[in-house]
DSSP file (Angstrom, degrees, kcal/mol; ACC not computed):
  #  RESIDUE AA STRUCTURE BP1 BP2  ACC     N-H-->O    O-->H-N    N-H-->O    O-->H-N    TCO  KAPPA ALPHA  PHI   PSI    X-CA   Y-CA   Z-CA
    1    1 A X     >        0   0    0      0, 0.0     4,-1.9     0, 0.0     5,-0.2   0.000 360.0 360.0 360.0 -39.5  -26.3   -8.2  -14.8
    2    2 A X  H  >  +     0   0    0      2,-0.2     4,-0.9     3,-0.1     0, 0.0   0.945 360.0  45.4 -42.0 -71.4  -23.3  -10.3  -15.3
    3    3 A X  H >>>S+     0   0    0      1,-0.2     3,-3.5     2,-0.2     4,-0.7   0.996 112.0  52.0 -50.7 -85.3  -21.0   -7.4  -15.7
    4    4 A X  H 345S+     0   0    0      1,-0.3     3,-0.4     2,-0.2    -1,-0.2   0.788 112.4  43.8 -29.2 -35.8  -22.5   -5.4  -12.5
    5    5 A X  H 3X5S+     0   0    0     -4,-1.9     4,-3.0     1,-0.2    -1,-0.3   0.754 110.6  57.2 -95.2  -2.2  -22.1   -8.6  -10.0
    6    6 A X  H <X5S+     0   0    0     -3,-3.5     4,-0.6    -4,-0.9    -1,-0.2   0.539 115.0  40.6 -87.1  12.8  -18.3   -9.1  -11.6
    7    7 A X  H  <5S+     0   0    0     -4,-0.7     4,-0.4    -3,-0.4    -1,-0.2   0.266 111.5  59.1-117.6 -23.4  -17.6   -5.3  -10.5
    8    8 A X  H  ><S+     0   0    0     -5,-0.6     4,-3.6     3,-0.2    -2,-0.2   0.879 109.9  32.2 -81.0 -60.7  -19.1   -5.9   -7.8
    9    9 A X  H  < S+     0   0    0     -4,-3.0     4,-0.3     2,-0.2     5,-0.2   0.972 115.6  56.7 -60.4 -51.3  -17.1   -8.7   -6.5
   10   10 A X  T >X S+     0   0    0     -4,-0.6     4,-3.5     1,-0.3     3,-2.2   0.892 109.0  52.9 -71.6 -63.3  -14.0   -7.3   -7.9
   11   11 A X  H 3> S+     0   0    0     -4,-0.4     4,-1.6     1,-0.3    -1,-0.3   0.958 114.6  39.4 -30.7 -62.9  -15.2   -3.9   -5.6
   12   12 A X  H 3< S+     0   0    0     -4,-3.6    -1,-0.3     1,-0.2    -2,-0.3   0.556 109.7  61.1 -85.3  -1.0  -15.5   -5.8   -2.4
   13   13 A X  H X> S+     0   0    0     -3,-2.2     4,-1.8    -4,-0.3     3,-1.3   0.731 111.4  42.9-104.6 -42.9  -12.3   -8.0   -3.3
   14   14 A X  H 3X S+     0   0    0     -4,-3.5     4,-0.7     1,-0.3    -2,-0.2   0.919 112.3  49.3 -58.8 -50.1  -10.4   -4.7   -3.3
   15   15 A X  H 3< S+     0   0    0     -4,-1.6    -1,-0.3     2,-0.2     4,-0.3   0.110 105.8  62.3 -88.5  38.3  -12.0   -3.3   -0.3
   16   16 A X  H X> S+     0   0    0     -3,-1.3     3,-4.8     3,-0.1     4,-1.2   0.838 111.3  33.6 -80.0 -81.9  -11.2   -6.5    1.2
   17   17 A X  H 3X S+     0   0    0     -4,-1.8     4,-1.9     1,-0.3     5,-0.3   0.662 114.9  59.8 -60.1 -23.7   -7.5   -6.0    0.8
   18   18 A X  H 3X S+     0   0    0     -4,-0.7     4,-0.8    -5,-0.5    -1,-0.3   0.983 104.5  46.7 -63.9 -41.8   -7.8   -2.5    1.3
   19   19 A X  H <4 S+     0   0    0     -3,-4.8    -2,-0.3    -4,-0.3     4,-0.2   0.829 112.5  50.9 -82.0 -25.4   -9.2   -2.8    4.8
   20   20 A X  H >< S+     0   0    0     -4,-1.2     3,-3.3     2,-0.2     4,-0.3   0.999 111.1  50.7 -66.4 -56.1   -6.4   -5.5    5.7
   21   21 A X  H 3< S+     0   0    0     -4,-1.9     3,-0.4     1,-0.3    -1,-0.2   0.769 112.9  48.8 -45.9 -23.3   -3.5   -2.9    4.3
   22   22 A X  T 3< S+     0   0    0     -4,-0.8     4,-0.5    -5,-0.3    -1,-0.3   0.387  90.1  83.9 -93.8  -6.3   -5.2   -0.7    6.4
   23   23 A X    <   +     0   0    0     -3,-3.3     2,-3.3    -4,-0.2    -1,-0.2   0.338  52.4 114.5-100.1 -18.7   -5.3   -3.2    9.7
   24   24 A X  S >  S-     0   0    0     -3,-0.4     3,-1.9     1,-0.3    -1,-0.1  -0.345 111.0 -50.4 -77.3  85.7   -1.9   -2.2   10.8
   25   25 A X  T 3  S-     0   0    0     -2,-3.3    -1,-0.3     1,-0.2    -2,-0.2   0.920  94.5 -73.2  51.1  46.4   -3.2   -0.5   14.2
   26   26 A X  T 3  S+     0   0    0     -4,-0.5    -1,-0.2     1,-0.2    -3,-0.1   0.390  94.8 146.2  78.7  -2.2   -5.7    1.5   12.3
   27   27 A X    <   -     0   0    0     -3,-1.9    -3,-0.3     1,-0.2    -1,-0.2  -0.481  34.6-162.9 -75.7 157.7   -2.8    4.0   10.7
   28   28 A X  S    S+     0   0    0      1,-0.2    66,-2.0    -2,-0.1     2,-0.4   0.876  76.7  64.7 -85.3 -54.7   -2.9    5.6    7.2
   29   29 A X  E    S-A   93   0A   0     64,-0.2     2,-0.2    65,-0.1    -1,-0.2  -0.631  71.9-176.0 -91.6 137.1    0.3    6.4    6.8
   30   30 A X  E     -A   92   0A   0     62,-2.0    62,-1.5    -2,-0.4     2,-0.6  -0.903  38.8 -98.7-128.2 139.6    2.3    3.6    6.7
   31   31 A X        +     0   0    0     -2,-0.2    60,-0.2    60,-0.2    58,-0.0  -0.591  56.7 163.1 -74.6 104.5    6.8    2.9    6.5
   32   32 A X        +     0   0    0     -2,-0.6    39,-0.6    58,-0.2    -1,-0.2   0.493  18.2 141.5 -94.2 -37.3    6.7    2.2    2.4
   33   33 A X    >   -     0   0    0     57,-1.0     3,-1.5    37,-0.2     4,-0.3  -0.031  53.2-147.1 -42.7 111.2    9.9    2.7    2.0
   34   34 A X  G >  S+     0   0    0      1,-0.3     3,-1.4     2,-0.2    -1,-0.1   0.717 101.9  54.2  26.1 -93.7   12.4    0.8   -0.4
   35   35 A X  G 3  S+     0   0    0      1,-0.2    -1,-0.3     3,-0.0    -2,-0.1   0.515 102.0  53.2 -61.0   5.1   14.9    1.1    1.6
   36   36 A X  G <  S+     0   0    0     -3,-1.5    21,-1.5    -4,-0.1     2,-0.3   0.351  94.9  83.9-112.0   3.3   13.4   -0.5    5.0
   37   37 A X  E <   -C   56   0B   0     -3,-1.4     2,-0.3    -4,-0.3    19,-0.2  -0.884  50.9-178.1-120.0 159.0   12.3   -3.7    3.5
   38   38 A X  E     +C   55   0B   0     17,-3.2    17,-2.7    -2,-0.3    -3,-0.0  -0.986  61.6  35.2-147.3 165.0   14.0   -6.6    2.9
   39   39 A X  E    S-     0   0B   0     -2,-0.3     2,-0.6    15,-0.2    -1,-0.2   0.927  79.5-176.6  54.4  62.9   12.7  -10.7    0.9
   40   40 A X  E     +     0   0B   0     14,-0.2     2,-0.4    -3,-0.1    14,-0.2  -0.947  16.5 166.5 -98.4 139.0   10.6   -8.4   -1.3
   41   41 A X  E     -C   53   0B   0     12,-1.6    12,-2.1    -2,-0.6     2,-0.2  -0.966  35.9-119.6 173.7 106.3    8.5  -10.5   -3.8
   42   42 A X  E     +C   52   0B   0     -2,-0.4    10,-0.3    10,-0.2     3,-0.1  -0.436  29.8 175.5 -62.8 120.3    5.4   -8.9   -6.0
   43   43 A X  E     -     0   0B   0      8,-5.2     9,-0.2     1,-0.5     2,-0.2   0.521  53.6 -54.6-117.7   8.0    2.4  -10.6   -5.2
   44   44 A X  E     -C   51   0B   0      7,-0.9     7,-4.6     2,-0.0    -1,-0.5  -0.752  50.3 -96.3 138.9 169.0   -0.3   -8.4   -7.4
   45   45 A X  E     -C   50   0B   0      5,-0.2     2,-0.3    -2,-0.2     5,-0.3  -0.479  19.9-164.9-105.4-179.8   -1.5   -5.1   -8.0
   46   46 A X  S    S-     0   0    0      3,-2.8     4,-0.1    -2,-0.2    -2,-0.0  -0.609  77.5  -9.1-163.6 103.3   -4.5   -3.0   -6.8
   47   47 A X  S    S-     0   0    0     -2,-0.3     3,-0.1     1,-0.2    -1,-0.0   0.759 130.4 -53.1  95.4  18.1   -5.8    0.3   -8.4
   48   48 A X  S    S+     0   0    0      1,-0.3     2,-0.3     0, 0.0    -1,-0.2   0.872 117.9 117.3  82.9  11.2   -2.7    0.3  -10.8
   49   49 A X        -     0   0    0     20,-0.0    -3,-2.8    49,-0.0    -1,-0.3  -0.903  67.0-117.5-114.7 145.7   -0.6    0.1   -8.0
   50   50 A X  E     -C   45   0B   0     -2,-0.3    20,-0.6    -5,-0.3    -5,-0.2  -0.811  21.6-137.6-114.6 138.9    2.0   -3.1   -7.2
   51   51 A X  E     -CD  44  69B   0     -7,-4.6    -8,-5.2    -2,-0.3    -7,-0.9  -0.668  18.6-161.9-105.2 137.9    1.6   -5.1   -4.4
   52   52 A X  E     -CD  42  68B   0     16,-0.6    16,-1.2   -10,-0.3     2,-0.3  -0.930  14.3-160.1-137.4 125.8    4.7   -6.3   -2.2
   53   53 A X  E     +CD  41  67B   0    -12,-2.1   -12,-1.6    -2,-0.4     2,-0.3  -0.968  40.3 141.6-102.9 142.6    5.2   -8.9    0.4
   54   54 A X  E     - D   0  66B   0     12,-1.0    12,-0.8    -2,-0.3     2,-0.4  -0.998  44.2-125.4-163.9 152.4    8.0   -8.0    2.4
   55   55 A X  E     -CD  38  65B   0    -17,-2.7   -17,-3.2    -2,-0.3    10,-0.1  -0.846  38.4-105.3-103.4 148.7    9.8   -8.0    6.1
   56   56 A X  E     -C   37   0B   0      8,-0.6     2,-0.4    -2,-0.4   -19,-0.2  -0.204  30.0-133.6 -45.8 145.2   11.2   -5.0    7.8
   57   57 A X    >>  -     0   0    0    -21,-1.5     3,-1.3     4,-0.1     4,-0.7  -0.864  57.4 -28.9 -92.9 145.9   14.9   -4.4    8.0
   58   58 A X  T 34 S+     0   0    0     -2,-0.4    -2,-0.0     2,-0.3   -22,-0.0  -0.307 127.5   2.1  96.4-120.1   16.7   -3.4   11.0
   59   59 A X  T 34 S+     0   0    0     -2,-0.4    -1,-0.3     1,-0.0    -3,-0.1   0.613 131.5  59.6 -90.5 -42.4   15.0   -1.2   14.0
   60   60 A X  T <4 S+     0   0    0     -3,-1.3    -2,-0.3    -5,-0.1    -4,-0.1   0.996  83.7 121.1 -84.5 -56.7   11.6   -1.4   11.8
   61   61 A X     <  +     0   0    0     -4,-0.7    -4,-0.1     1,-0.1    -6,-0.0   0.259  26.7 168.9 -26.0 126.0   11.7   -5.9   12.0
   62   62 A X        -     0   0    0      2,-0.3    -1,-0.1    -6,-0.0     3,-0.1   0.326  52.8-115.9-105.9 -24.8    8.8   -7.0   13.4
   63   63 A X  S    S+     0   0    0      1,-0.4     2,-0.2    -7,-0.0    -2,-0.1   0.568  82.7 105.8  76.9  34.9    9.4  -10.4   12.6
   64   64 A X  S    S-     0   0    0    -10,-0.1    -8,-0.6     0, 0.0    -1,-0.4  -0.669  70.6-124.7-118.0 163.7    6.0  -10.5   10.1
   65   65 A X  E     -D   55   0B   0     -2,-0.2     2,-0.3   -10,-0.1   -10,-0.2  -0.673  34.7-160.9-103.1 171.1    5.9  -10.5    6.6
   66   66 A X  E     -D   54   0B   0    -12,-0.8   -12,-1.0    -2,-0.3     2,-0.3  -0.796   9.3-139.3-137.2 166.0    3.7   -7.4    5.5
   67   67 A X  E     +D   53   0B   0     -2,-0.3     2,-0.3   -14,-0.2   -14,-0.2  -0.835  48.4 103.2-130.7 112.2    1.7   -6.5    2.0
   68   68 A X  E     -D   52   0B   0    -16,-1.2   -16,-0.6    -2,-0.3     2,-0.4  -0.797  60.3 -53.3-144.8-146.9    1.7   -3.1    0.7
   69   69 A X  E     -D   51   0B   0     -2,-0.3     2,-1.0   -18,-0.2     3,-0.1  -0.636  37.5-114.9-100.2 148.6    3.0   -0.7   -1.6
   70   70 A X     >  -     0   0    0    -20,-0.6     4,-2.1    -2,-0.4   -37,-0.2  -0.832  23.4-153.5 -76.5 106.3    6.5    0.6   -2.7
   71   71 A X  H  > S+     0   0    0     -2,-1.0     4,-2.2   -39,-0.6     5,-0.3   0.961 102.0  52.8 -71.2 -68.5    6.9    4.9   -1.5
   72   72 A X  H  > S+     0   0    0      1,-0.2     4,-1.3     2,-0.2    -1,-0.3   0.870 110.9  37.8 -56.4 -60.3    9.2    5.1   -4.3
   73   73 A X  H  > S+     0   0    0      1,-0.2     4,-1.3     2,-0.1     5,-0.3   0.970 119.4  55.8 -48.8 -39.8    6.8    3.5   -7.4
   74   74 A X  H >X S+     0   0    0     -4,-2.1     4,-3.3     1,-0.2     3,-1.2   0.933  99.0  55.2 -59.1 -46.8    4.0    5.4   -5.7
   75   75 A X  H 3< S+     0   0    0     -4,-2.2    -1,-0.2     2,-0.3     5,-0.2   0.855 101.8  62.8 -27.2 -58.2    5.8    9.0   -5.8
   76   76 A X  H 3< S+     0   0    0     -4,-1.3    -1,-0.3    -5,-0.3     3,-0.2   0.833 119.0  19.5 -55.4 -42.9    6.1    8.6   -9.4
   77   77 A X  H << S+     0   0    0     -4,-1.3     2,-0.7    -3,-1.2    -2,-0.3   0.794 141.1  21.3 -96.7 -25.2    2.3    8.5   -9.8
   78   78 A X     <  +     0   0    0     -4,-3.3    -1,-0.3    -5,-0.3    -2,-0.1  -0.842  61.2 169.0-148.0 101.1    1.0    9.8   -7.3
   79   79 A X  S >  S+     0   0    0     -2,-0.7     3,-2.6    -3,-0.2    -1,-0.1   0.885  73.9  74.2 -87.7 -33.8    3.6   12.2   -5.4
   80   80 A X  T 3  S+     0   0    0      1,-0.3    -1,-0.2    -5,-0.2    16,-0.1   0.835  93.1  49.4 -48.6 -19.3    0.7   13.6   -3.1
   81   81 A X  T 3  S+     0   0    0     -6,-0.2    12,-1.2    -7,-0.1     2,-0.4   0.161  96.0  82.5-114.4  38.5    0.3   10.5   -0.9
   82   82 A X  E <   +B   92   0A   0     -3,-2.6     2,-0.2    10,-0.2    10,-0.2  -0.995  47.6 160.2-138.0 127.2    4.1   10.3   -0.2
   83   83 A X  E     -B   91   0A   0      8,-2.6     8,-1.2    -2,-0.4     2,-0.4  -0.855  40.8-118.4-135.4 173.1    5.5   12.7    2.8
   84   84 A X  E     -B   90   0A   0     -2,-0.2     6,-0.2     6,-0.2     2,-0.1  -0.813  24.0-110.6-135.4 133.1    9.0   11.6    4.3
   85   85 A X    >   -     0   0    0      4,-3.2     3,-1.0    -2,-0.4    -1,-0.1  -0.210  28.5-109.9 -69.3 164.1    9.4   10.6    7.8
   86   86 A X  T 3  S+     0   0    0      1,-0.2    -1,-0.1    -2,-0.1    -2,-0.0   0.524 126.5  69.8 -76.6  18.5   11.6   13.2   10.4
   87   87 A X  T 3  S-     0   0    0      2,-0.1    -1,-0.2     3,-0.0     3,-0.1   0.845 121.8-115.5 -48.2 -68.1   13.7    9.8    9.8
   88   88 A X  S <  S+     0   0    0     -3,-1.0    -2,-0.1     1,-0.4     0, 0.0  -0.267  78.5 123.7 124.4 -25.9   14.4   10.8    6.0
   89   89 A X        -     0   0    0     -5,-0.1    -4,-3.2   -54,-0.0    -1,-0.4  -0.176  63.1-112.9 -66.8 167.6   12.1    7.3    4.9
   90   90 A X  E     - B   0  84A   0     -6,-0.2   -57,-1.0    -3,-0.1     2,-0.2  -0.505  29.5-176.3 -76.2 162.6    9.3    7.4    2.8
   91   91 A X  E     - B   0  83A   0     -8,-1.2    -8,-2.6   -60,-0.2     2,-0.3  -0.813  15.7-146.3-133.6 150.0    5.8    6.6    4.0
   92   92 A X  E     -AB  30  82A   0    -62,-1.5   -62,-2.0    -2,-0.2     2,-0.6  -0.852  17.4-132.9-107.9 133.5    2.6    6.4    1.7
   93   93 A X  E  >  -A   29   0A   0    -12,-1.2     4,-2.2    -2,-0.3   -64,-0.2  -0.884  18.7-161.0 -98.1 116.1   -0.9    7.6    3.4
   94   94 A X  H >> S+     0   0    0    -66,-2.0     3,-2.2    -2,-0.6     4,-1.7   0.995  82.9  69.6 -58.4 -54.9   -2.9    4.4    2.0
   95   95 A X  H >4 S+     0   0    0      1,-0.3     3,-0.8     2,-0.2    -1,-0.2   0.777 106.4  29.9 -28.8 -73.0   -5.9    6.7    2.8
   96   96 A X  H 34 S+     0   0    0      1,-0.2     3,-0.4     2,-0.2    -1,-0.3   0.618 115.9  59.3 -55.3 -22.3   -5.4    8.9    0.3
   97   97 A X  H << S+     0   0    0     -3,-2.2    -1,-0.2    -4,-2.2    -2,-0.2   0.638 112.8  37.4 -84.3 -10.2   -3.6    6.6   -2.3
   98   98 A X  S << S+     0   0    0     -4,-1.7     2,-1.4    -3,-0.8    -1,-0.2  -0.062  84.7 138.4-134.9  24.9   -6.5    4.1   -2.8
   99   99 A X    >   -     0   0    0     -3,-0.4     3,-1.0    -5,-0.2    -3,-0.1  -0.446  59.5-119.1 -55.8  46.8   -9.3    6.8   -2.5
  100  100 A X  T 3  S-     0   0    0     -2,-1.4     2,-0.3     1,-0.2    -1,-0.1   0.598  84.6 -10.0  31.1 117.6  -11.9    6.1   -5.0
  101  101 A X  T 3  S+     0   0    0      1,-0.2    -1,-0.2     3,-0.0     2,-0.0   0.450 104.4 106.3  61.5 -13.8  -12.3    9.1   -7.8
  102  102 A X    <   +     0   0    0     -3,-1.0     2,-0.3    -2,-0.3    -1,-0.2  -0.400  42.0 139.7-118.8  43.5  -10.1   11.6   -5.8
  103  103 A X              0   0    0      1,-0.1   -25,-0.0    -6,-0.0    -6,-0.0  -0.803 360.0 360.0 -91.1 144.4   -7.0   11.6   -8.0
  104  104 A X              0   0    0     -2,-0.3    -1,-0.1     0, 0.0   -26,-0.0   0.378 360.0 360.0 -93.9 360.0   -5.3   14.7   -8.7
C-alpha cells in the first residue's frame, strides 16, 4: 500500500510538471534549443530526462525564465521527438517525449 500511494504521488508530481511544461500556450513542440538559451542552471530530471531553468536569447527573450529540456541531450536518446525549425534550431515535441510506455 505504501509503495502504490508513493507511485502514485510521484505519478501526479510528474504530471504536475508535465502539464506546466506543457502550459506554454497549449504547444507541444517547444524552442529546446542549446543555442537559444541563455543563465542555464539544472534544476532536476523527469523521466530520465534533465530539467533546465533558463531565459531566451535574442529575438526568442521573453523576459521569463522557462523549465524544460535541452534538444540536444534529448536527440541523443530520443532523436524522434526532435525536428529542427525552418530557422535551423532545435525544438523537442514534449508530447511525444514524456509519453508514458511509447518509447521507440
Amino acid at each position: 500500500q505504501n509503495q502504490l500511494s508513493a507511485w502514485q504521488q510521484n505519478n501526479a508530481n510528474s504530471q504536475s510538471l508535465l502539464g506546466g511544461l506543457l502550459g506554454f500556450g497549449g504547444q507541444l513542440a517547444a524552442l529546446s534549443d542549446k543555442r537559444a538559451k541563455k543563465e542555464i542552471e539544472k534544476v532536476g530530471e523527469l523521466k530520465g530526462h534533465g530539467l533546465y531553468e533558463y531565459r531566451y536569447k535574442g529575438q526568442h527573450d521573453d523576459g521569463k525564465r522557462h523549465i524544460g529540456v535541452m534538444a540536444q541531450e534529448v536527440e541523443k536518446m530520443r532523436p524522434d521527438a526532435v525536428s529542427r525549425r525552418p530557422d535551423g534550431l532545435r525544438q523537442v515535441d514534449y508530447g511525444k517525449l514524456f509519453n508514458a510506455g511509447r518509447k521507440k
